[in-house]
N, C-alpha and C positions, 0 to 999 in steps of 0.2 A: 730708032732715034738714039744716036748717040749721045753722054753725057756732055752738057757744054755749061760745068762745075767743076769749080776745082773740089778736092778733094776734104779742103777745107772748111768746105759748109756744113756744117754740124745743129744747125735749128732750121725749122718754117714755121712762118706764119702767116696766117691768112685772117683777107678781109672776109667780115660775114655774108651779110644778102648780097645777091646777086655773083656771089664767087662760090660759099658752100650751101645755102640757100635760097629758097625762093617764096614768096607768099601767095598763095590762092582763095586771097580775098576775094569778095567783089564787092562788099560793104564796108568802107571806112571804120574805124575802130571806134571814131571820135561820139558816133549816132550811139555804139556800145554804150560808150562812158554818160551819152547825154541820158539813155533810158536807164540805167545806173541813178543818175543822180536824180533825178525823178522820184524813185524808187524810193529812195532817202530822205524824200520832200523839201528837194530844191526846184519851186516852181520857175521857171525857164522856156521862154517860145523857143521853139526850136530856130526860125528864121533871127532872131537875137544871140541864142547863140553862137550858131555857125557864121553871124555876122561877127563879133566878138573876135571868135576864133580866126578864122582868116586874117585880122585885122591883126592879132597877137603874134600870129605862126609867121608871121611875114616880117614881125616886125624879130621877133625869135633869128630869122633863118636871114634876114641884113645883120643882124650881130654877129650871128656865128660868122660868116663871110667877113667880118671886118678885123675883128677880135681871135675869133676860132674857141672860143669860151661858148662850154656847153652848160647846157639848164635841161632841168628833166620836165617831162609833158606835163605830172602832177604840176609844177610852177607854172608853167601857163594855163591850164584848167582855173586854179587858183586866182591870177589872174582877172583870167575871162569873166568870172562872176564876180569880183572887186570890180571890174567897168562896169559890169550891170546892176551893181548897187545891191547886191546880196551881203545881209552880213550873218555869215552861217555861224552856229555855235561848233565846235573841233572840225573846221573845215579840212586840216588836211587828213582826217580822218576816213572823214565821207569822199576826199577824191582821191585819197589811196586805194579807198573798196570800189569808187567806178572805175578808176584806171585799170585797177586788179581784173578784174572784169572783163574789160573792154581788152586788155593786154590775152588775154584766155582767148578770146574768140576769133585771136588772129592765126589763120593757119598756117604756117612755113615747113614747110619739108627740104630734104636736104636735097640735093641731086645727085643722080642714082650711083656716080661713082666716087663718093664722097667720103664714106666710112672705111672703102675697103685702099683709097687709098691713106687716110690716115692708119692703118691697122699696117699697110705694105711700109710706111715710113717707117713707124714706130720700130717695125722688127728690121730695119737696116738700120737703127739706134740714133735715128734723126730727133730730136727733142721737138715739141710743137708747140704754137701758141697761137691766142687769136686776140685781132688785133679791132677794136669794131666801132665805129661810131654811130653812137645812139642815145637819144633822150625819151624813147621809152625804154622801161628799166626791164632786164632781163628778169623773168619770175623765177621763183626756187626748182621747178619742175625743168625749167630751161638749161638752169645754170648746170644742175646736178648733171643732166646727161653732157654737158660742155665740157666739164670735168673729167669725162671719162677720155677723152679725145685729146684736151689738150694740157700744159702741164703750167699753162699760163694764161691766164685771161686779162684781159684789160678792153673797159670799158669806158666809153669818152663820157657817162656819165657819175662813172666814180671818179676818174683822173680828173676831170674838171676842162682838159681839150680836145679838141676833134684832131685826126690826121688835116692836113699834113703837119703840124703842128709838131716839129721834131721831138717834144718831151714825152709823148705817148708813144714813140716808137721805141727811142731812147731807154724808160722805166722796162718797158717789155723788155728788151735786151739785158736790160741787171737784172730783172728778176731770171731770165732764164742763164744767166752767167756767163755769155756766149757775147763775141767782139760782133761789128755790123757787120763786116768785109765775112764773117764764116755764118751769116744768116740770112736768108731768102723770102723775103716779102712777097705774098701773091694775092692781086688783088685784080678788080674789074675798073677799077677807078683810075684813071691818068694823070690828076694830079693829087687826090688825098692819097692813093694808094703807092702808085711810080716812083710821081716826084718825090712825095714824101718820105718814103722810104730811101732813093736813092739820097737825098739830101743829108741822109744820117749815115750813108757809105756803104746801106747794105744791098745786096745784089736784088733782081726783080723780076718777074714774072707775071705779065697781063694776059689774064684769061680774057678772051675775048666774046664777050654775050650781048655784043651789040653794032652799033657803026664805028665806037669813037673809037681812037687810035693812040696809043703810049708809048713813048721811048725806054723803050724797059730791056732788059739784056734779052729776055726769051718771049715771045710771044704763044700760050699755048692756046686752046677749045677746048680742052676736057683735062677733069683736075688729075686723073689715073696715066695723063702724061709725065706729069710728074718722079712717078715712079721708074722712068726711063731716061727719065733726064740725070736723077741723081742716086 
């Protein structure tokens, strides 16, 4: 595969799940948090909460779509039990430790050609960053090994928007000091990741890990394409 970059690209970055990760749950994290808070003696029917929740995460994820303004899980947990009439003493205490929790018992691994191509970038002197939208909050154990990989993070729950939201792609690029037109966005997403990116000018790359379809300059399947592209 021949290079179809100019010579000018000088950073990547990438969306997280579903582009350098994956998760091999099969129990929701939310059931973690709810046996968490229990623990802590928040009495709670489970079928009240998870009605609660549903009710909150829907009403969460019509905002984000309208606004593109993120909130972290801890505020909706927080939430959830303000509907149900809980008045806890340092509640965001106790749903920082069930989210802590609940955030721990979710498994995600990278996919398998993942590390060796950010290690193949880094020594062709490509700068890297990641770009991710998320309201649950990355742990210390997460962030630390992200850090080894990339030289820039940004997360939609500290910037306060989600992609496509042009100022979260934007902030990544000052922080890496590098123009749109010499940086490469790659992501699984058609329009937070694609459009988004393209809309700030910088070039783009749709991994493809499913049916839907993106107008993006390259289309690849596996991220160690990469490494022949540029």
């Amino acid at each position: 595969m021949r290079s179809s970059f100019p010579s000018t690209i000088s950073a990547v970055t990438f969306d997280d799940f579903n582009t350098l990760r994956y998760s091999t749950n099969r129990e929701d994290v939310i059931y973690t948090i709810l046996k968490v808070l229990r623990k802590y003696g928040v009495k709670v029917e489970e079928k009240d909460f998870l009605r609660e929740y549903i009710k909150a995460d829907k009403a969460y994820r019509k905002s984000l779509r309208e606004t593109f303004r993120e909130s972290l899980l801890d505020n909706i947990i927080i939430d959830v039990l303000t509907s149900l009439g809980h008045k806890i003493v340092n509640p965001r205490f106790i749903v920082t430790q069930a989210v802590n929790e609940g955030l721990a018992s979710r498994k995600a691994v990278w996919y398998p050609d993942a590390l060796t191509t950010f290690e193949t970038l880094r020594k062709k002197g490509y700068k890297s960053g990641l770009i991710t939208n998320t309201h649950w909050r990355i742990l210390d154990k997460t962030k630390k090994e992200f850090e080894k990989y990339f030289d820039v993070i940004t997360l939609s729950y500290e910037h306060g928007y989600v992609k496509p939201h042009p100022s979260i792609f934007l902030i990544t690029l000052r922080k890496l000091r590098v123009s749109a037109t010499s940086c490469l966005h790659v992501g699984d997403d058609p329009i937070a990741d694609i459009k988004g990116a393209k809309d700030v000018g910088m070039r783009t790359a749709f991994i493809k890990r499913g049916k839907r379809k993106a107008k993006a300059d390259v289309h690849i399947k596996r991220l160690s394409e990469l490494t022949e592209l540029l």
